[in-house]
N, CA and C of each residue as an Amber inpcrd file, in Angstrom:
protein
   639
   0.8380000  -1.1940000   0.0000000   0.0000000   0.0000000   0.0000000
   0.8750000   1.2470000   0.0000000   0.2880000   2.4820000  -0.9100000
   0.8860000   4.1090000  -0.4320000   0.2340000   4.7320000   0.1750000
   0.7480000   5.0270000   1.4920000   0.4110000   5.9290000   1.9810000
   0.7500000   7.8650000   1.7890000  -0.2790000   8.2040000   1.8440000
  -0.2490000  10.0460000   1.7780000  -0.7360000  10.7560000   2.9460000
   0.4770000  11.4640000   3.0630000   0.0910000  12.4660000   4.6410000
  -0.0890000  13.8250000   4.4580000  -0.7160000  14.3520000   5.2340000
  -0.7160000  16.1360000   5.4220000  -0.5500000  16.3150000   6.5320000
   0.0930000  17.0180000   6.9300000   0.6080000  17.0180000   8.4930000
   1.6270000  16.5700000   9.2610000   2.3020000  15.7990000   8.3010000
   3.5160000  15.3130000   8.9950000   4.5070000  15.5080000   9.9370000
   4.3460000  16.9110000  10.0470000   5.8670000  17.6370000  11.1100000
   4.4590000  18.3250000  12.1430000   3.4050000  17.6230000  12.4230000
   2.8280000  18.0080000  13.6740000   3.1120000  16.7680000  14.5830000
   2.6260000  17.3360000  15.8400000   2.9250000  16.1180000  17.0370000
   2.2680000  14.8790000  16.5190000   1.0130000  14.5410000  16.1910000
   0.2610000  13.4080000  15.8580000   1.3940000  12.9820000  14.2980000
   1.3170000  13.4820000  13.0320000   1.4550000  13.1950000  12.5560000
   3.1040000  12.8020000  12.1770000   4.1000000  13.8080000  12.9760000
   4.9280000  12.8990000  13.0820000   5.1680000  10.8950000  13.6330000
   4.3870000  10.9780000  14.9370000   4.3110000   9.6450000  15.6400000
   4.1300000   8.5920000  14.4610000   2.7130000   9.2980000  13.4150000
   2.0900000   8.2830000  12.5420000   3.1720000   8.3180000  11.4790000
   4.3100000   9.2910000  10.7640000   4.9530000   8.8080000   9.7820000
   6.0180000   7.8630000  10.4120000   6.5360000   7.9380000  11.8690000
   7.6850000   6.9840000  12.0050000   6.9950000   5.5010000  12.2190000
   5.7800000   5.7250000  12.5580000   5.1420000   4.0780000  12.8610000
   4.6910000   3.3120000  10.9970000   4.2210000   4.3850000  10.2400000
   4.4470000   3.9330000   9.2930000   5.5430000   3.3960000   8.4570000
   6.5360000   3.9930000   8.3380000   7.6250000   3.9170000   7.9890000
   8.1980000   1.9970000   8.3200000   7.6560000   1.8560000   9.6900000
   8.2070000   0.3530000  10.2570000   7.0160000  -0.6350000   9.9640000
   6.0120000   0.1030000   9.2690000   4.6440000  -1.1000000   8.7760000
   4.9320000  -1.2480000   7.7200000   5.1590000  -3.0720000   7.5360000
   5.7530000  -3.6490000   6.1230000   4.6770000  -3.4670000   5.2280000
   3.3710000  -3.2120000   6.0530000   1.8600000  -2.9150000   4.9880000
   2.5240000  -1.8960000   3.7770000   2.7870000  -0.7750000   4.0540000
   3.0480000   0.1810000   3.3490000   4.5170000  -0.0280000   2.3830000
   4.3460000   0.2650000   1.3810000   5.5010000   0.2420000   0.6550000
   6.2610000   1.7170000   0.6470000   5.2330000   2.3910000   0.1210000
   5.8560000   4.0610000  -0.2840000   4.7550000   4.6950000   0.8000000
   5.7550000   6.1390000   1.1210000   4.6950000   7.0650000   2.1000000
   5.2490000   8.1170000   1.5380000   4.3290000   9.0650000   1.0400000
   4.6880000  10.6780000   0.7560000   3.9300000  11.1400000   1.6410000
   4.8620000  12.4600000   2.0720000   4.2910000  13.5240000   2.8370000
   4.1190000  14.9000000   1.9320000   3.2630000  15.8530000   1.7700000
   3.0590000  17.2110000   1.7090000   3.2730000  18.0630000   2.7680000
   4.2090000  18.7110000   2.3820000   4.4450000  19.8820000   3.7280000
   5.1150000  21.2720000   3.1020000   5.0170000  22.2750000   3.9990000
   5.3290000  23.3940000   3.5420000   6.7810000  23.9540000   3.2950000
   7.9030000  22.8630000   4.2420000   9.1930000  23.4160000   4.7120000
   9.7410000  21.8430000   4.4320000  11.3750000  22.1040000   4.1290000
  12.2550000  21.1040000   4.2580000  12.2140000  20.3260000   5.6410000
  12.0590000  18.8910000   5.7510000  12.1100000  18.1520000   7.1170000
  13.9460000  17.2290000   7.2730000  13.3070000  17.2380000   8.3700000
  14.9550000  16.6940000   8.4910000  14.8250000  14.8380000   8.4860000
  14.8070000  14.2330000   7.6420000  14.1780000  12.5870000   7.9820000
  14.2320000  12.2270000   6.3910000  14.7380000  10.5090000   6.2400000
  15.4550000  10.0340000   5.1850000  14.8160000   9.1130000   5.7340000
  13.9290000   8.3500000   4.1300000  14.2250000   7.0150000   4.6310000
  13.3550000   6.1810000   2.8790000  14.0520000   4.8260000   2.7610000
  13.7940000   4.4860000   1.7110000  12.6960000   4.4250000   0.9380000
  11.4050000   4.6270000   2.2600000  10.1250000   4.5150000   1.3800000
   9.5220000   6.0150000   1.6180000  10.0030000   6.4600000   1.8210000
   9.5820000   8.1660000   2.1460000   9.6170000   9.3450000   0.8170000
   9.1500000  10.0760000   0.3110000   8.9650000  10.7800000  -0.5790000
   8.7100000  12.3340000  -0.6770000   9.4820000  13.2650000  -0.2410000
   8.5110000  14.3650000   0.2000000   8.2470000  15.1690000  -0.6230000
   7.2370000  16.0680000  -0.7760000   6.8210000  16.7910000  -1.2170000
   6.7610000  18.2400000  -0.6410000   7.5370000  19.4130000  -1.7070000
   7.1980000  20.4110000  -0.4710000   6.2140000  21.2740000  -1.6450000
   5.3650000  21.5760000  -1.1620000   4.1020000  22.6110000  -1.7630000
   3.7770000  23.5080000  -1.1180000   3.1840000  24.0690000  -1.7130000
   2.2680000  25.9400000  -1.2390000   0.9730000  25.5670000  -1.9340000
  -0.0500000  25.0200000  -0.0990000  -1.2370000  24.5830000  -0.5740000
  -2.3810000  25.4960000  -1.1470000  -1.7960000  26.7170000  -1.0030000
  -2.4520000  27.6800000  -1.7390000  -2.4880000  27.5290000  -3.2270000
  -1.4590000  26.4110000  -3.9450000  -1.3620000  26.3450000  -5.7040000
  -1.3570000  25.1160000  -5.5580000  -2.8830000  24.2120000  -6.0510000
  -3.3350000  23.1170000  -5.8900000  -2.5460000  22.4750000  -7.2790000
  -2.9550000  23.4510000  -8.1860000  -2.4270000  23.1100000  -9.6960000
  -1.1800000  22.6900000  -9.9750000  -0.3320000  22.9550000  -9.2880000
   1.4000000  22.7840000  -8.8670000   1.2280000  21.3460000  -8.5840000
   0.4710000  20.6750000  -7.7990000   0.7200000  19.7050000  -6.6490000
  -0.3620000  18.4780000  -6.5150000  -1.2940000  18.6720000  -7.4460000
  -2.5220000  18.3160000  -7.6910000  -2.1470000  16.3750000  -7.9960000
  -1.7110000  16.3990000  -9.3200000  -1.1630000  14.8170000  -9.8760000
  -0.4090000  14.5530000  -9.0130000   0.2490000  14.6940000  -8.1630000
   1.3330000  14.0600000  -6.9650000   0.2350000  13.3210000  -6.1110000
  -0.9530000  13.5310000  -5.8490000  -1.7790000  12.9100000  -4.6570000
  -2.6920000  11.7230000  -5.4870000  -1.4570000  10.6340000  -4.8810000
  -2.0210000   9.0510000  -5.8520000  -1.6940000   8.0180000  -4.7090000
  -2.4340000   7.6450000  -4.1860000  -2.1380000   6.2510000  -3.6890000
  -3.2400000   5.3700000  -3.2680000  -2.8880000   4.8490000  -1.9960000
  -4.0430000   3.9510000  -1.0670000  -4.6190000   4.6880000   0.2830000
  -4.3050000   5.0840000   0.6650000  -5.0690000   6.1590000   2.0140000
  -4.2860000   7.0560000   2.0770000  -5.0370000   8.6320000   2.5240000
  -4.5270000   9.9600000   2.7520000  -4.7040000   9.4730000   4.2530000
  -3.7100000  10.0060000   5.2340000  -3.9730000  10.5510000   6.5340000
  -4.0510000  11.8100000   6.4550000  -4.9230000  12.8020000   7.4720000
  -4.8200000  13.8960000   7.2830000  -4.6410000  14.2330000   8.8320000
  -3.9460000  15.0620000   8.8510000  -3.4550000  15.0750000  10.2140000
  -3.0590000  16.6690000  10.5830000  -3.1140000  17.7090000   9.6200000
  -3.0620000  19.1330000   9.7050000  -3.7560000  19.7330000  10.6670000
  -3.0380000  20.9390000  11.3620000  -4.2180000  21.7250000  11.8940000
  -3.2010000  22.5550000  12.7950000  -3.5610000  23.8800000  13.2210000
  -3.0830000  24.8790000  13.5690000  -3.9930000  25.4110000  14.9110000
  -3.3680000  26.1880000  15.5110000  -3.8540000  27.0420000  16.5240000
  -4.4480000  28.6820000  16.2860000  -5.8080000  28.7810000  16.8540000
  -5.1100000  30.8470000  16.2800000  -4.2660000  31.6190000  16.9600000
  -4.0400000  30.9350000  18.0200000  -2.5660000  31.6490000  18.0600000
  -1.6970000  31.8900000  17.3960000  -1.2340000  30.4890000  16.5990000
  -0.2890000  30.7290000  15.6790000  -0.9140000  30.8210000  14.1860000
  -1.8870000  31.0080000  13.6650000  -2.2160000  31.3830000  12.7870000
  -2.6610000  32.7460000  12.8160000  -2.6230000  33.6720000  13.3460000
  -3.3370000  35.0420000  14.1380000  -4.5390000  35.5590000  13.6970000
  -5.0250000  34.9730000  13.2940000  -6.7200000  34.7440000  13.0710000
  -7.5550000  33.8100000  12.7060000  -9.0240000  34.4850000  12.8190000
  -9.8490000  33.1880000  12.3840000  -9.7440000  32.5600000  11.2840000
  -9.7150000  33.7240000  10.3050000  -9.7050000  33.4050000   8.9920000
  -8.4930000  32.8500000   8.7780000  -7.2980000  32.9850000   9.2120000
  -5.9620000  31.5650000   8.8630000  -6.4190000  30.5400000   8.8160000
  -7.2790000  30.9460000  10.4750000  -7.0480000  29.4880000  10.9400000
  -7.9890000  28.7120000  10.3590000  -9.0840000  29.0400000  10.1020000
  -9.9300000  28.4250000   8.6180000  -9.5610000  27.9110000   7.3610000
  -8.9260000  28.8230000   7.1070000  -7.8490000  28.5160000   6.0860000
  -7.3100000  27.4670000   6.0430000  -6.2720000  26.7280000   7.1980000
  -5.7510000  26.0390000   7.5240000  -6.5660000  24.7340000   7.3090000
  -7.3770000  24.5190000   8.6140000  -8.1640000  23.6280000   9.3670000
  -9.0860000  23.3490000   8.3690000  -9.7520000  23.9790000   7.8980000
 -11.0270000  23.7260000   6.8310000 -10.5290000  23.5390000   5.4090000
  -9.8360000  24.6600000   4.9060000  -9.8560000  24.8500000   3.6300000
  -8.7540000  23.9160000   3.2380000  -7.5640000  24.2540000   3.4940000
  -6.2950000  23.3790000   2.8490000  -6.7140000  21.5740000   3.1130000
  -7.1630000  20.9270000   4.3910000  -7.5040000  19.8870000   4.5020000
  -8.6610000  19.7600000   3.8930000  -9.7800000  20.5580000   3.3000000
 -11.2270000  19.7640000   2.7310000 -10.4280000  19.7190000   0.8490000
 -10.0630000  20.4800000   0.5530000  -9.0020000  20.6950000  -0.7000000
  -8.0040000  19.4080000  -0.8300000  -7.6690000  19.1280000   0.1670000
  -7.0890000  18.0280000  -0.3670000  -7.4660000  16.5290000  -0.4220000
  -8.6340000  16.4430000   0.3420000  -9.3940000  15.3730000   0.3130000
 -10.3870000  15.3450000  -0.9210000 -10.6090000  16.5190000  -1.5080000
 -11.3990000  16.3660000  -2.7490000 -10.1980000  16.1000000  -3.5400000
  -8.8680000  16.3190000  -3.5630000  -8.1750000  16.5120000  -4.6120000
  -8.1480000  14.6490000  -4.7140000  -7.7160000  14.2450000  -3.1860000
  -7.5430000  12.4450000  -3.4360000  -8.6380000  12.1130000  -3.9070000
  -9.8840000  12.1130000  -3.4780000 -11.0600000  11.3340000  -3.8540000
 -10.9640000  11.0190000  -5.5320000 -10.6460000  12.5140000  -5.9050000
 -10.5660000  12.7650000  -7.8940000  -9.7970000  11.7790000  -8.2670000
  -8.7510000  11.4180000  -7.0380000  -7.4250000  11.1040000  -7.5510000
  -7.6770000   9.4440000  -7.5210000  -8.7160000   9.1630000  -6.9740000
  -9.3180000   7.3100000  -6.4440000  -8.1750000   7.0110000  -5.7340000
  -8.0590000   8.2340000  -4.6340000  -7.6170000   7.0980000  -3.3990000
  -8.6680000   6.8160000  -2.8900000  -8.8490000   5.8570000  -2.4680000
 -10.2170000   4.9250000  -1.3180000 -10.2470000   5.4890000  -0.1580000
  -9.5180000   5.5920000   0.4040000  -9.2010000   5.7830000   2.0720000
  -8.6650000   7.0130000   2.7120000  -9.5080000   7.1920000   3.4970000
  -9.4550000   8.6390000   4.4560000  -9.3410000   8.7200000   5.6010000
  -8.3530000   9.3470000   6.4860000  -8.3000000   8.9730000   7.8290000
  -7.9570000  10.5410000   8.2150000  -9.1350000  11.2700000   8.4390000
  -9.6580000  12.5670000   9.4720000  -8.9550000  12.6740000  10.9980000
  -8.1150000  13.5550000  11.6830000  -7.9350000  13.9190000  12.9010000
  -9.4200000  15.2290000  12.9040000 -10.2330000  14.9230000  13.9990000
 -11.0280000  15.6910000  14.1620000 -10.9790000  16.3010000  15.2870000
 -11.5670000  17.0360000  16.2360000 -11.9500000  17.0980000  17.8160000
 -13.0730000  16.8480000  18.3520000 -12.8260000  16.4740000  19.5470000
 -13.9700000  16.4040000  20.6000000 -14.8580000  17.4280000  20.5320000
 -16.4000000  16.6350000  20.5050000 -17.1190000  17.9770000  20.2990000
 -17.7750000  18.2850000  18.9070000 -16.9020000  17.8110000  18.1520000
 -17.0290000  18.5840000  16.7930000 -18.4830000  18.8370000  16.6670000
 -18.9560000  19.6630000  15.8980000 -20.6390000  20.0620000  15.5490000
 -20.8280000  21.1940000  14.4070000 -21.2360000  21.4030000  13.7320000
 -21.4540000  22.1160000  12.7550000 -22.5320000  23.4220000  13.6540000
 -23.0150000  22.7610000  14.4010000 -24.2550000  23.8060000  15.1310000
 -23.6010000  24.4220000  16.4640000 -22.5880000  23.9750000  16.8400000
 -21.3700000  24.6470000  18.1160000 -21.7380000  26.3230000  18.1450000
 -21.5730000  26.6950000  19.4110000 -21.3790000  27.7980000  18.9460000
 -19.9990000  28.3650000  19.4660000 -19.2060000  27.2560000  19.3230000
 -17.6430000  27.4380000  19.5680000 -16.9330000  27.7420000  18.1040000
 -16.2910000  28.1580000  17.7880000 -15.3070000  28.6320000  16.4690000
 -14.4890000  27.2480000  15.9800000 -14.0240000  26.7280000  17.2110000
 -13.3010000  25.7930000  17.2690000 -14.0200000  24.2590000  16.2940000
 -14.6910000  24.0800000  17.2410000 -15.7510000  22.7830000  17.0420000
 -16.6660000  23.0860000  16.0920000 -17.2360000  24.2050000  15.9760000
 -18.0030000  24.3250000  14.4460000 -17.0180000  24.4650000  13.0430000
 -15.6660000  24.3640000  13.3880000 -15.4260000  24.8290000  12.1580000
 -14.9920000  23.2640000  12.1860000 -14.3890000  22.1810000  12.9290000
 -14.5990000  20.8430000  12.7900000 -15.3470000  19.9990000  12.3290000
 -16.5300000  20.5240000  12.9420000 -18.0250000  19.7130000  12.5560000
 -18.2080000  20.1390000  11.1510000 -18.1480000  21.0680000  10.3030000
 -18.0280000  21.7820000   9.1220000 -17.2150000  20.9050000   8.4400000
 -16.0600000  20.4950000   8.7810000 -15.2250000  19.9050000   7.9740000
 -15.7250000  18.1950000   8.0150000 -15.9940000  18.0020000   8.7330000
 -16.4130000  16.6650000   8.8140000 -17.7390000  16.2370000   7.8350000
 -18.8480000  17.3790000   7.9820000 -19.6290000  16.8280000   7.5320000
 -19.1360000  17.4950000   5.8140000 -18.4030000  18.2390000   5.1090000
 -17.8480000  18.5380000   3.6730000 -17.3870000  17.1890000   3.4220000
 -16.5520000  16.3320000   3.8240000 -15.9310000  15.3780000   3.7830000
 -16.4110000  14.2710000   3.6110000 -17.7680000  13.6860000   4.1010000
 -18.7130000  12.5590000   4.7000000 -19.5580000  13.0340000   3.4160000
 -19.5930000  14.1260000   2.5780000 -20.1250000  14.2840000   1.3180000
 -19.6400000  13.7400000  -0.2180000 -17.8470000  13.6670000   0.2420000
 -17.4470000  12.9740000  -0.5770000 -17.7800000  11.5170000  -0.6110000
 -16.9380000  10.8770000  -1.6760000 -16.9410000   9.1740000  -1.7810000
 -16.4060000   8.7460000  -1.9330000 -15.1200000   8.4150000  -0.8950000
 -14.1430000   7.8100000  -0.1790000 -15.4280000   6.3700000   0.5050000
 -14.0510000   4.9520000  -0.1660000 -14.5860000   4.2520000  -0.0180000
 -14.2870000   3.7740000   1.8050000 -13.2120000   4.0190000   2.3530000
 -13.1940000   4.2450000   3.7940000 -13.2920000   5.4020000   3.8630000
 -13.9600000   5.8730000   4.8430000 -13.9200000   7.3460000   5.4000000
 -13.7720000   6.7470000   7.3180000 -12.9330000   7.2620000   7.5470000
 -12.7480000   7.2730000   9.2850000 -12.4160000   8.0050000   9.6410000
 -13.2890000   8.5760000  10.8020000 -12.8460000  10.5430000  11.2910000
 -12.4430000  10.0990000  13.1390000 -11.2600000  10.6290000  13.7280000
 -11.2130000  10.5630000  15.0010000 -11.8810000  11.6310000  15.5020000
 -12.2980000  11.2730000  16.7230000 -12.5710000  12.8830000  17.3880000
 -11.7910000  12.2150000  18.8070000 -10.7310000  13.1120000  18.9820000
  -9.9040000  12.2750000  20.4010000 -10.3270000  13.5890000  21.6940000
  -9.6810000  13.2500000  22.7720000 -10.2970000  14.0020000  23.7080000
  -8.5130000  15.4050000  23.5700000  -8.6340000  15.7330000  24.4560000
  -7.3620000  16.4650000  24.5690000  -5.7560000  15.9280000  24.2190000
  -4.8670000  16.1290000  23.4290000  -3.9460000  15.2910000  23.2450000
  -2.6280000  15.7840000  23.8650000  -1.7230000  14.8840000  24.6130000
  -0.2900000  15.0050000  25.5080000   0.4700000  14.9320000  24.1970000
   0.8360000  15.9020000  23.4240000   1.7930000  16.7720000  22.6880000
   3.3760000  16.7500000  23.1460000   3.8450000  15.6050000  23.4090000
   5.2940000  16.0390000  24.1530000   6.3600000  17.6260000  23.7460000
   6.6060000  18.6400000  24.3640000   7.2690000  19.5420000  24.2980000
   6.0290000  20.7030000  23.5920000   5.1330000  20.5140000  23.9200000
   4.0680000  21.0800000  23.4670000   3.6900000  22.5380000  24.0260000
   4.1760000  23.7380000  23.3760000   3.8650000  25.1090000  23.5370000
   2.5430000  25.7900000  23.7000000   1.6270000  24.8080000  23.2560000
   0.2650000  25.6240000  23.1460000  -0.2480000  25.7400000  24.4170000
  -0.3850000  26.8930000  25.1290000  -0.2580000  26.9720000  26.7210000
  -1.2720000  26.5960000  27.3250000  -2.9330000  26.9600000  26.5630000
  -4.3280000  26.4470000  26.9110000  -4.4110000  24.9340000  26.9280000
  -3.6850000  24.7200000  25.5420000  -3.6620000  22.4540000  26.0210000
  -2.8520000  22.5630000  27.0890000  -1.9810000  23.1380000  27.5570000
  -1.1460000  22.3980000  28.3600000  -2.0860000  22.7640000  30.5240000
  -2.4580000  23.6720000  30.0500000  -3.5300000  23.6640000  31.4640000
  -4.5590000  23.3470000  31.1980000  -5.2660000  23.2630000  30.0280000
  -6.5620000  22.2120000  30.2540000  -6.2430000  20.7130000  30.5020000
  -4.7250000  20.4400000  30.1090000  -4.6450000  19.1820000  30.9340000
  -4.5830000  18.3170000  31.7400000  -3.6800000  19.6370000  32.8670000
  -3.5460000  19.7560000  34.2760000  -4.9580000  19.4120000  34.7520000
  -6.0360000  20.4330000  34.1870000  -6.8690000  20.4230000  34.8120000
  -7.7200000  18.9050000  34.8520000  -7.7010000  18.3950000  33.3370000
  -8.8630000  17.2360000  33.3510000  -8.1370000  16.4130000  34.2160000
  -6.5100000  16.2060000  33.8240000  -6.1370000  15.1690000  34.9480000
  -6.5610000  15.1230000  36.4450000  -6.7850000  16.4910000  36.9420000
  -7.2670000  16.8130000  38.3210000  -8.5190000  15.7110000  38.4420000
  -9.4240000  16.6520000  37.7890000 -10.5950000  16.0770000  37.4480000
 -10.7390000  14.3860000  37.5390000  -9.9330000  13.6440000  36.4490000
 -10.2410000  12.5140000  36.5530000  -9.0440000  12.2270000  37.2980000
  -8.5430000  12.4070000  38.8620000  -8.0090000  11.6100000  40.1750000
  -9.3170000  11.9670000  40.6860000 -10.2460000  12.8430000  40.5450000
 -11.4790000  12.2290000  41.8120000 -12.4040000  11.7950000  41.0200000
 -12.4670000  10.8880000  39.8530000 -13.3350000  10.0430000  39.5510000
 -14.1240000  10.5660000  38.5970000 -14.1170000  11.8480000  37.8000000
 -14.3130000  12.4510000  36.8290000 -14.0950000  12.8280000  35.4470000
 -15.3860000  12.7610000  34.3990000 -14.4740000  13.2720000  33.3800000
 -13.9140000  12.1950000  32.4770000 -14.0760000  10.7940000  32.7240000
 -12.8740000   9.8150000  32.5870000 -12.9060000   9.3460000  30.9950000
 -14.3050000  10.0310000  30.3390000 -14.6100000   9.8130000  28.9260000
 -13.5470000  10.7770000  28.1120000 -13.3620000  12.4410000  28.8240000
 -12.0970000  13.1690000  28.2000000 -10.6050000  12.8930000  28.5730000
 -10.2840000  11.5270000  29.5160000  -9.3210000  11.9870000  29.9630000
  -8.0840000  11.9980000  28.9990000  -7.3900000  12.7630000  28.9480000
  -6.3680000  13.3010000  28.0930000  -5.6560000  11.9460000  27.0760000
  -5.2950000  11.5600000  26.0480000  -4.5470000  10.6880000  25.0390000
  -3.2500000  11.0580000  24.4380000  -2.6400000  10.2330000  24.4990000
  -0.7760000  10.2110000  23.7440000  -1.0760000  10.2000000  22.9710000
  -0.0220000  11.3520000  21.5260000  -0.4480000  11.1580000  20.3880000
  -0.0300000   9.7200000  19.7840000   0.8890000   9.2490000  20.4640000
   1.7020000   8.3030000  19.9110000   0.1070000   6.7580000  20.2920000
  -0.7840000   7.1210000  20.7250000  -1.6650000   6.3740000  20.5970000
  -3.0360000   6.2610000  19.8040000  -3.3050000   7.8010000  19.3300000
  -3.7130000   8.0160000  18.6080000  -3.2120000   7.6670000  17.0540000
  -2.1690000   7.7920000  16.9210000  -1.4930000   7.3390000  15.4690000
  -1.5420000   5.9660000  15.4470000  -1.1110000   4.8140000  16.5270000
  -1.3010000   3.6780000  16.1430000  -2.5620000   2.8080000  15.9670000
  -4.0310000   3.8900000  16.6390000  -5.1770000   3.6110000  16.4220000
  -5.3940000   3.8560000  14.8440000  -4.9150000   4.8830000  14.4450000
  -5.0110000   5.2930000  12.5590000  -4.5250000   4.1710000  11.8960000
  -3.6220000   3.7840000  11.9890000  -3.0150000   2.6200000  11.4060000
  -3.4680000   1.2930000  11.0160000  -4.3940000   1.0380000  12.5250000
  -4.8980000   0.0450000  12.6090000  -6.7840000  -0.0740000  12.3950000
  -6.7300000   1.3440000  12.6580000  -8.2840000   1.2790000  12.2790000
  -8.5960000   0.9640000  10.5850000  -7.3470000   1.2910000   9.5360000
  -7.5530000   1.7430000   8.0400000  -7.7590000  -0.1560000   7.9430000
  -6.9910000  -0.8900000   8.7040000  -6.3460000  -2.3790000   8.5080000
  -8.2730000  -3.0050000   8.7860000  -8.8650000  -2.5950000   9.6760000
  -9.3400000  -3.5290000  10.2710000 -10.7070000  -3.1590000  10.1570000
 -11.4000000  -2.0100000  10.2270000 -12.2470000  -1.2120000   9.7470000
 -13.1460000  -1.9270000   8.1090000 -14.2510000  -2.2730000   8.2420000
 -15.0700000  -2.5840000   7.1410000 -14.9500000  -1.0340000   5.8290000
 -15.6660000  -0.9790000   4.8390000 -16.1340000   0.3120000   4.2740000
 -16.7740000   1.1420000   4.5000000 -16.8930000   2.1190000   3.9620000
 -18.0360000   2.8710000   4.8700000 -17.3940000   4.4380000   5.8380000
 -18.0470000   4.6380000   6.2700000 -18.1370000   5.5610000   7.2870000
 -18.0060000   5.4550000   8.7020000 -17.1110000   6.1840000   9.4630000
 -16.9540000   5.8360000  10.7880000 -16.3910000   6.4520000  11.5180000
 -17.2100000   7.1400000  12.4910000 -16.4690000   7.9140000  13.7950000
 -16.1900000   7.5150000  14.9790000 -14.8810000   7.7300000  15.3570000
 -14.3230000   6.6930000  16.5940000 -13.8750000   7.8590000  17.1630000
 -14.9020000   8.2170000  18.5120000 -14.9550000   9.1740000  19.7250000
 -13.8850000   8.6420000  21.0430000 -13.4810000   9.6200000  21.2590000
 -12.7310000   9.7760000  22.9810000 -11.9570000   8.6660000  23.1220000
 -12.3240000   8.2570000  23.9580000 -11.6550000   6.4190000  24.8740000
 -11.9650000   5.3210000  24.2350000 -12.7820000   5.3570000  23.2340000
 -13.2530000   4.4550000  22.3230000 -11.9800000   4.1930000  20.9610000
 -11.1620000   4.8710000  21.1140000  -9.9860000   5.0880000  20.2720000
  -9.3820000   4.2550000  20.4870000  -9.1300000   4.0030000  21.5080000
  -8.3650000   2.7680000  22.6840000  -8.5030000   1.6760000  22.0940000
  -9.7390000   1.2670000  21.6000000  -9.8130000   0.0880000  21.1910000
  -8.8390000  -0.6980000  20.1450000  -8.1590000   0.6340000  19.2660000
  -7.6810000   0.3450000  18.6780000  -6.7280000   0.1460000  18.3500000
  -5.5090000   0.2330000  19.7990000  -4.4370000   0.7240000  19.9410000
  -3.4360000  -1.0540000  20.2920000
């Protein structure tokens, strides 16, 4: 199988290119990314693009499953509209671009929460993307929605005290459906969900991820 990533030099999606890399499933893995990475390896392929020029980059997206694994903060995007940009637009763009392209298989990082009817920025613009996506016809479609994720060396200062906090939370017996996930467990649930997973459509919420690990 080829695998295709977006997101690769984030916390999740790094975990998932080095675990790929050691799955004999996969033969070839290309990544799309914006910047030179530092990582060699025989079945690896990179691609560097400006997802703003689809036309540039378009015939490169050919294989057996996209992971999509992108996504930004507005912090570091310094607005909504980046961060839309980002989160919505560059990831729903490239899942139409595979579908064109007959890859079969789709594997969504979503969030907790997600809803199109939210009246969070965050989670509606998730739920938005989820349901653009669930419009295409991808013969797997599998969307995570994980709870908060342990980011090792992770700057984003709100994850890093909403974590404190749920952990609080769940030592007195609370909460225990969000309690916080390794990305490095989340990626080996992706892996294994694409393996084992019927056709179709499928959202695998919170602790229920676990199952797959």
């Amino acid at each position: 199988m080829k695998a295709l990533i977006i997101g690769a030099t984030g916390a999740t999606g790094e975990e998932l290119l080095q675990m790929i890399l050691k799955d004999d499933t996969y033969k070839q893995v290309d990544i799309f990314v914006r910047r030179e990475v530092n990582i060699e390896h025989e079945k690896l392929k990179v691609h560097i693009i400006d997802f703003d020029k689809s036309d540039e980059w378009k015939a490169l997206v050919n294989g057996d499953v996209l992971f999509s694994c992108l996504g930004t903060t507005l912090e570091a995007a310094g607005s909504k509209e980046a961060q839309w940009k980002i989160d919505y637009g560059y990831q729903y763009e490239f899942a139409k671009i595979a579908q064109d392209n007959n890859v079969n298989n789709y594997v969504l990082i979503s969030s907790s929460n997600a809803s199109s009817n939210s009246l969070l920025f965050y989670t509606k613009m998730k739920g938005k993307l989820e349901e653009a996506v669930k419009a295409l016809s991808f013969t797997k479609l599998i969307i995570f929605n994980p709870p908060i994720l342990i980011r090792e060396g992770s700057e984003r200062k709100m994850e890093v005290i909403g974590i404190k906090v749920i952990k609080f939370f769940n030592k007195l017996g609370l909460f225990h459906s969000q309690k916080p996930m390794e990305t490095k467990l989340l990626a080996k649930a992706m892996i294994k969900a694409v393996k084992v997973l019927y056709n179709g459509q499928h959202s695998i919420v919170g602790q229920n991820i676990l199952k797959f690990t």
